[in-house]
LUMBAKOL-990351 format. One record per residue: x negated, y, z of N, C-alpha, C in turn. Coordinates in steps of 0.1 Angstrom, whole numbers, plus 5000, padded with zeros to 4 digits. Example, Ala and Ser with C-alpha at 12.3 -4.5 7.8 and 13.67 -1.06 7.14 Angstrom:
% LUMBAKOL-990351
486849435078487749555078486849675078/487249785071486349895071487150005079/
This chain:
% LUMBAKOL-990351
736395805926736995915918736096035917/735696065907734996175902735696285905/735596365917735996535915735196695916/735696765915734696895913735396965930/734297025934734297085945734797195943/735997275949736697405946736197505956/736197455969735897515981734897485991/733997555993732997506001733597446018/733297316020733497266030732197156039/732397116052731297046056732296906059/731396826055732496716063731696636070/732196656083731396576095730896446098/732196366093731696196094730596176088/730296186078728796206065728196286072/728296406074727596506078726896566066/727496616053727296696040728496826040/727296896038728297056030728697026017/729597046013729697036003729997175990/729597245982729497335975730397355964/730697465965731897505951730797485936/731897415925731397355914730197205917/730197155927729397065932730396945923/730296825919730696745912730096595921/731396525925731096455940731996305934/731396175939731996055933732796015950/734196015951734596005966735495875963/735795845978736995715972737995805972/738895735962739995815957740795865968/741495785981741995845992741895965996/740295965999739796076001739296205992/739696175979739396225968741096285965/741696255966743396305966743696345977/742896335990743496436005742896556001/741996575993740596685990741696745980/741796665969742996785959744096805967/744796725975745896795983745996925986/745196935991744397066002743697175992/743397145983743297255971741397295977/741097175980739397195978738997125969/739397015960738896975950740196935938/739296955929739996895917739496795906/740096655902739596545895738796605879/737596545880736796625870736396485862/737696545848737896495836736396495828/735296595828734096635820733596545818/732996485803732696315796731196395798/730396305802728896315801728696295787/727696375775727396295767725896205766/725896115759725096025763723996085753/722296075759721396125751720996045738/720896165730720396035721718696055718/718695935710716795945706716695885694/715895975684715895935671716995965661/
C-alpha cells in the first residue's frame, strides 16, 4: 500500500527514518497501523506516465 508520511518517525526493525511528505510502499498491515496512529496517510496521487513524441 502506497502511503504519504505525515510524521517524522524511525522505525527500528528496518532501521529507516522516515520523513514528513516522504511517500513509502508498506504492507498494508503496517501501512493501516501507520494511518491508525495518524503518521501516515494512503496516497491516492496517479503518477503521470511520460510521454515522448
Amino acid at each position: 500500500m502506497r502511503v504519504r508520511i505525515l510524521k517524522p518517525f524511525y522505525h527500528a526493525r528496518k532501521k529507516i527514518a522516515y520523513k514528513p511528505n516522504e511517500i513509502v510502499d508498506a504492507k498494508k498491515d503496517e501501512a493501516e497501523l501507520w494511518m491508525h496512529h495518524g503518521m501516515a496517510m494512503q496516497d491516492k496521487s496517479v503518477e503521470v506516465p511520460e510521454r515522448k513524441g
